[in-house]
DOLO-428650 format. One record per atom (N, C-alpha, C, O, CB): residue in three letters; x, z, y. Coordinates in steps of 0.02 Angstrom, whole numbers, plus 50000, padded with zeros to 5 digits. Each point is the difference from the previous one (the first is absolute). Glycine has a CB too. Example, Ala and Ser with C-alpha at 12.3 -4.5 7.8 and 13.67 -1.06 7.14 Angstrom:
2
ala506605039049716 ala499555000050059 ala500455000050060 ala500525003349999 ala498535002949942 ser500774990250112 ser500425000350059 ser499615003750055 ser500255000850055 ser500344988449913 
# end
This chain:
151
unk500425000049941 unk499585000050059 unk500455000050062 unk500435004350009 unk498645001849929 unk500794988550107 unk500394999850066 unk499685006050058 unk499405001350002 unk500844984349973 unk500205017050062 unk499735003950052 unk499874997550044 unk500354995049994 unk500045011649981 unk499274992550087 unk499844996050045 unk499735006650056 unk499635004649984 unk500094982549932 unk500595011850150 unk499665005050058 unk499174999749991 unk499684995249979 unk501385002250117 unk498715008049923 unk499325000450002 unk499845005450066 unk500175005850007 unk499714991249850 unk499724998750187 unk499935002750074 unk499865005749993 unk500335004550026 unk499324987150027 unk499655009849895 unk499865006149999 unk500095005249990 unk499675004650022 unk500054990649979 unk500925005349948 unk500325005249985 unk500435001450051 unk499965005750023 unk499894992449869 unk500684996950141 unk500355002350047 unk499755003350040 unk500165005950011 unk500344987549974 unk499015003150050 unk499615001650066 unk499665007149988 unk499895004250044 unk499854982549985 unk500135013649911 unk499785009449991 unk500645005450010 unk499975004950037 unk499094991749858 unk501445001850071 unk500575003450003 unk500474999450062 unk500415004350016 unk499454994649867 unk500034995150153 unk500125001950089 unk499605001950035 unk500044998450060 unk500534995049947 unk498915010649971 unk499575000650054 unk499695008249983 unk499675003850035 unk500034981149983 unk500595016149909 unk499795007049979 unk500385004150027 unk500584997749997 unk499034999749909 unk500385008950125 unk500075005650030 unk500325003349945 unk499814999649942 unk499275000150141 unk501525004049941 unk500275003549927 unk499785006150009 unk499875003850047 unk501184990549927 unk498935005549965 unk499615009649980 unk500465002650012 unk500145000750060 unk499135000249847 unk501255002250029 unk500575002649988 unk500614997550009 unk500264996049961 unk499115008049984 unk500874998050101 unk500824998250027 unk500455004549953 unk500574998249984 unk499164999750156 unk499915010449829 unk500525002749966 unk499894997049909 unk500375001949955 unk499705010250151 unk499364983149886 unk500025000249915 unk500744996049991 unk500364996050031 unk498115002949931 unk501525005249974 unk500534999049944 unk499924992049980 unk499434997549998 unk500525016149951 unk500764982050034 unk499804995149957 unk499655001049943 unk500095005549972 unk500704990650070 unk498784999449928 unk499764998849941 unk500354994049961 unk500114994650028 unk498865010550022 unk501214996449881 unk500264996149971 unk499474994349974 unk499495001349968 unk501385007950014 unk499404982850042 unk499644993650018 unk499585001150040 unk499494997049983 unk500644998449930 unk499755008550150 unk499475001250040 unk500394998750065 unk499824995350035 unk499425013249890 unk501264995250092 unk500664998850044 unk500164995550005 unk500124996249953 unk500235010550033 unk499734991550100 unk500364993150008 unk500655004550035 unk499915003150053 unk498974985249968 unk501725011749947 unk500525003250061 unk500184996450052 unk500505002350028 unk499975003149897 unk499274988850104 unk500224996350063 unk499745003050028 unk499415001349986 unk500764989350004 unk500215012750074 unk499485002650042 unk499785004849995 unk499415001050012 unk500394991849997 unk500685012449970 unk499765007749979 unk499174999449963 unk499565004150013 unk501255002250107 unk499124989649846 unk499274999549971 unk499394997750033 unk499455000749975 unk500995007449975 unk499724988350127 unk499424998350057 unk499814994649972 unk500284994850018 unk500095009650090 unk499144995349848 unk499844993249993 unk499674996050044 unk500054994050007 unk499985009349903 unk499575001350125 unk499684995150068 unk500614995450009 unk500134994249985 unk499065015250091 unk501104995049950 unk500874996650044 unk500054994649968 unk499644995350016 unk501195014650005 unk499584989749932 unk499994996649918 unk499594994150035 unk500204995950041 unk499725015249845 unk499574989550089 unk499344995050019 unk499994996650065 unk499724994550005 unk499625012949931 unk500934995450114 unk499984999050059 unk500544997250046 unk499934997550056 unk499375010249914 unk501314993649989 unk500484993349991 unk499834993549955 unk500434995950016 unk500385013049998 unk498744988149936 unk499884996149986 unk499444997650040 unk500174994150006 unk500415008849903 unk499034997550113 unk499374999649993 unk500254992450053 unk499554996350020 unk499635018949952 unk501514983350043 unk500054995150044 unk500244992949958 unk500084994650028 unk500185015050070 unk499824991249849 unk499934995949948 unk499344996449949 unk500064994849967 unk500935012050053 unk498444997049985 unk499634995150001 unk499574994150031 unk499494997149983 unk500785010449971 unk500184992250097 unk500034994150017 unk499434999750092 unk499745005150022 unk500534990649806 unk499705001150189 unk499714999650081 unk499384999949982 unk499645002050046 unk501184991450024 unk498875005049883 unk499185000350005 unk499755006349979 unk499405001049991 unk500474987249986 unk500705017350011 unk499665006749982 unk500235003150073 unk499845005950006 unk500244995549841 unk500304995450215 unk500395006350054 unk499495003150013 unk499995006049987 unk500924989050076 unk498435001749971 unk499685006050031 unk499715003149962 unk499525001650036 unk500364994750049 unk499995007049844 unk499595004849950 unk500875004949992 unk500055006149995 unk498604983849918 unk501845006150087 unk500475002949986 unk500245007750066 unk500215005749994 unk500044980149929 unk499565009550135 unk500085003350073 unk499295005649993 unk500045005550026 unk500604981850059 unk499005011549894 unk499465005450034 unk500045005649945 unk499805005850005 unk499284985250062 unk501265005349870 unk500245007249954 unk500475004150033 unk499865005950007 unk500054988449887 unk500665003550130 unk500405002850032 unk499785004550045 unk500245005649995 unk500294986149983 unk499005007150071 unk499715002150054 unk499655004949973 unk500255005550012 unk499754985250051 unk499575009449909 unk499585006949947 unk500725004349986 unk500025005950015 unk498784986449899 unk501555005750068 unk500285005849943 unk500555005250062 unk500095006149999 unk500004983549853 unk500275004150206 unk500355002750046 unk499685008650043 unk500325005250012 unk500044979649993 unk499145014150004 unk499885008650024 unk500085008049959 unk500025005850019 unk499174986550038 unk500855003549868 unk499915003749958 unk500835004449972 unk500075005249968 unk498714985850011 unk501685005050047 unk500735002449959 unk500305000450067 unk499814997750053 unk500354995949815 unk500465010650113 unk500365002450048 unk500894998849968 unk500124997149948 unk498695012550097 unk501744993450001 unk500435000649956 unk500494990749986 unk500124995750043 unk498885017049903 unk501104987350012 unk500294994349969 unk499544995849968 unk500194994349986 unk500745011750001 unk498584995750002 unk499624996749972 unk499614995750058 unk499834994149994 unk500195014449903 unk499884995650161 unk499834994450051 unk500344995250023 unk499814995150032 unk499715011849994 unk500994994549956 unk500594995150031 unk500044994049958 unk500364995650023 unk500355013950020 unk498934988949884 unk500164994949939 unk499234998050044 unk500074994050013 unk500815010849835 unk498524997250176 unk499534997550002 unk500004996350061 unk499674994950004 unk499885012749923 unk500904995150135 unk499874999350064 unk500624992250018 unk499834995650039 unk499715020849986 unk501264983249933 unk500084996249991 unk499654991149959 unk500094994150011 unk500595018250024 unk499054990249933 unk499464993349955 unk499614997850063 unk499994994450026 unk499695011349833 unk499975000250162 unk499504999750067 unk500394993850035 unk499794994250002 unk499805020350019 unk500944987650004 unk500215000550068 unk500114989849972 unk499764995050027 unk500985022650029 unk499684982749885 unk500144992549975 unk499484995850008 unk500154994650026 unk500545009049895 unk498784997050066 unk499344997649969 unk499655000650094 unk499474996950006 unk500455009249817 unk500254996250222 unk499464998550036 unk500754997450062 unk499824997550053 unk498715012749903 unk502084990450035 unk500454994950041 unk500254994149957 unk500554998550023 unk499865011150051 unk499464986849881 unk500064995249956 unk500864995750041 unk500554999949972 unk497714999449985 unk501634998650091 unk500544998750046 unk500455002550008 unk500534997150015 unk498935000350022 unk500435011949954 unk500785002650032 unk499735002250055 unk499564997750037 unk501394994249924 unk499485015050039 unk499795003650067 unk499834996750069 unk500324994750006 unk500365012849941 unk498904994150109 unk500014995850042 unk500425002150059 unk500335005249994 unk498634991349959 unk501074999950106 unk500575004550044 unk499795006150022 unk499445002250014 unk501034988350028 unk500245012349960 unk499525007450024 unk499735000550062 unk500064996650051 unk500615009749888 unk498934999550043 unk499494999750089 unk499454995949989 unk499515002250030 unk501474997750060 unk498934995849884 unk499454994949981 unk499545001950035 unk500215005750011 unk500014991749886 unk499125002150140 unk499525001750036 unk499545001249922 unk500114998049943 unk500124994850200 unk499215011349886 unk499565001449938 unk499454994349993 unk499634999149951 unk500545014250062 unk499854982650052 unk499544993449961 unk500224994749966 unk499704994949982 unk499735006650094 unk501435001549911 unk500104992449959 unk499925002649931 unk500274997649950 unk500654995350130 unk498715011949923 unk500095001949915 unk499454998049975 unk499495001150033 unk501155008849968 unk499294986649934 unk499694997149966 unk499445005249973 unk500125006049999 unk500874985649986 unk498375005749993 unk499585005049971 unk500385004149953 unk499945006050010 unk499114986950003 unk501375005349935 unk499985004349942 unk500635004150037 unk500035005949984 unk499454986249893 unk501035005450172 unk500355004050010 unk499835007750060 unk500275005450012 unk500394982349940 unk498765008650069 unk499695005350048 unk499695005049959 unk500065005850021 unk499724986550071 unk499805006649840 unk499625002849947 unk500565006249974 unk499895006049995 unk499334981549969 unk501445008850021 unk500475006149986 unk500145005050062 unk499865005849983 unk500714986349931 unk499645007450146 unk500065003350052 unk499535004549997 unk500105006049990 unk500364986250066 unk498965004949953 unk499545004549991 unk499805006649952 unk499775005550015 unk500094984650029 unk500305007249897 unk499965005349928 unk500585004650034 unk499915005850017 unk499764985349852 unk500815005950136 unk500495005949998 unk499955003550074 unk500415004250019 unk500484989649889 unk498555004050132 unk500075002950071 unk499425006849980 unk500075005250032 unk500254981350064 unk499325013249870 unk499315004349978 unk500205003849941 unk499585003549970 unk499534987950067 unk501375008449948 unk500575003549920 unk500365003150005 unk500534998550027 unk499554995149927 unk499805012050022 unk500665004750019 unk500455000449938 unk500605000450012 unk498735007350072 unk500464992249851 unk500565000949929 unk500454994850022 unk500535002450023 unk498685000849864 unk500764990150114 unk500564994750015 unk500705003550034 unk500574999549976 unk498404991050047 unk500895012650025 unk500465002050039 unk500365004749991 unk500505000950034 unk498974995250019 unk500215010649868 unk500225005449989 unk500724999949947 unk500184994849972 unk498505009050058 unk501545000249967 unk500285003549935 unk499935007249986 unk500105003050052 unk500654988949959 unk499135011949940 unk499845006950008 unk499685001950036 unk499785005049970 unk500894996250003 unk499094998650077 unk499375000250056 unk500505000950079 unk499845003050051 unk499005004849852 unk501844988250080 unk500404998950048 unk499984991050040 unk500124995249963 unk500605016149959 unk499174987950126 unk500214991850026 unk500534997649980 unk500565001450022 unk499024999850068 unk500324994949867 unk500524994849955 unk500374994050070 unk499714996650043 unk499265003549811 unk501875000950128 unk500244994850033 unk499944994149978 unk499944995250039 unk500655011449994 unk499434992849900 unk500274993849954 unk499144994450026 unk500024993950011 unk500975014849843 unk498454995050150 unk499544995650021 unk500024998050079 unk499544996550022 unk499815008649880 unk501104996650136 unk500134998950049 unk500334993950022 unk499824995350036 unk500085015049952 unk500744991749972 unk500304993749990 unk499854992649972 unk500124994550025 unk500425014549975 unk499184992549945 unk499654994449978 unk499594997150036 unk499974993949991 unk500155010049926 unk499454998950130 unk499794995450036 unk500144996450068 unk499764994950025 unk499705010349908 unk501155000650091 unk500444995350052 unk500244994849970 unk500224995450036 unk500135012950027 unk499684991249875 unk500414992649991 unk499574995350001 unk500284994549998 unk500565008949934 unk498364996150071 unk499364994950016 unk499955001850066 unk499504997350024 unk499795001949867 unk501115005450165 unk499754999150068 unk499595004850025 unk500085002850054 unk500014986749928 unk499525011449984 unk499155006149993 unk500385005850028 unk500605000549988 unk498584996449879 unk500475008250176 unk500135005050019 unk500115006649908 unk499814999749941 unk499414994750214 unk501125009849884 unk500525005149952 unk499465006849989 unk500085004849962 unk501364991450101 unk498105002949974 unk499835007149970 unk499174998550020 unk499824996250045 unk501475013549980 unk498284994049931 unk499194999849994 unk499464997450076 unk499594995650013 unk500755015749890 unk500054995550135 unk499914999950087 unk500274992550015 unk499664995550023 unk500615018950011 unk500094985449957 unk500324993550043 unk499784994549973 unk500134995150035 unk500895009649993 unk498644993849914 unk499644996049968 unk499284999150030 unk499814994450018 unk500925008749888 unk498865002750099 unk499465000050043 unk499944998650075 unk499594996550029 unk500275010149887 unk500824997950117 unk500244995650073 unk499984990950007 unk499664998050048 unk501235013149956 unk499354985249966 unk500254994249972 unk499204995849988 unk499784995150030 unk501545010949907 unk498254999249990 unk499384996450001 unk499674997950051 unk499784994250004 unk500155010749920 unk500015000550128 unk499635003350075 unk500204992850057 unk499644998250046 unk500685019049931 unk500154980650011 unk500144995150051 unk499794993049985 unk500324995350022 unk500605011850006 unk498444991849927 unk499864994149981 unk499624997650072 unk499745004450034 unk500224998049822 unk500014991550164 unk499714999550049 unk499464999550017 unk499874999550060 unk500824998549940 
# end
């Protein structure tokens, strides 16, 4: 039997909310990529099945992004970030009307989200950075500042 992607499974497993961050592996249940995040997992592929799944692939993303914090936001928020700049970061400073629906759709999630931004219930740098390298303002506030200036 050949394996073949199947939207629906991915798209559940990028978009499911993790329960347990402390369970134990299970033997054949465990994926060790990824300290066991299979969302993540999922959410680095999910850009391989191909362009007629991006937007079911993007709005999984978008569901699941409020939900994780940590490192694990960072596997979801990078896919995000790929999947709605297809091009490559844009210049920085970009005005907020040149942003495209789906890339305004992400701004937004993460402007109304607070886990994205956490670790331990501390403000994560590493999500900071990651998104200075798409241009996007560095921190939640400054994301909503940024929304605020649409014209």
């Amino acid at each position: 039997m050949r394996w073949r992607p199947c939207w629906w499974l991915w798209g559940r497993w990028a978009s499911a909310p993790s329960d347990d961050d402390t369970a134990e592996p299970v033997e054949d249940e465990w994926v060790p990529f990824l300290s066991g995040d299979v969302g993540g997992y999922a959410a680095l592929a999910v850009r391989q099945l191909g362009p007629e799944h991006t937007d079911r692939a993007f709005d999984a993303l978008l569901d699941r992004l409020p939900t994780v914090d940590g490192d694990r936001s960072l596997t979801l928020l990078g896919a995000a970030l790929r999947l709605a700049f297809p091009g490559g970061p844009p210049t920085a400073g970009a005005p907020v009307e040149t942003l495209t629906p789906r890339q305004r759709r992400l701004a937004e999630a993460l402007g109304s989200s607070t886990e994205p931004w956490l670790i331990d219930g501390q403000e994560f740098g590493n999500a900071a950075e990651l998104l200075s390298g798409y241009g996007l303002p560095q921190s939640r506030a400054a994301v909503h500042g940024y929304l605020a200036r649409t014209p």
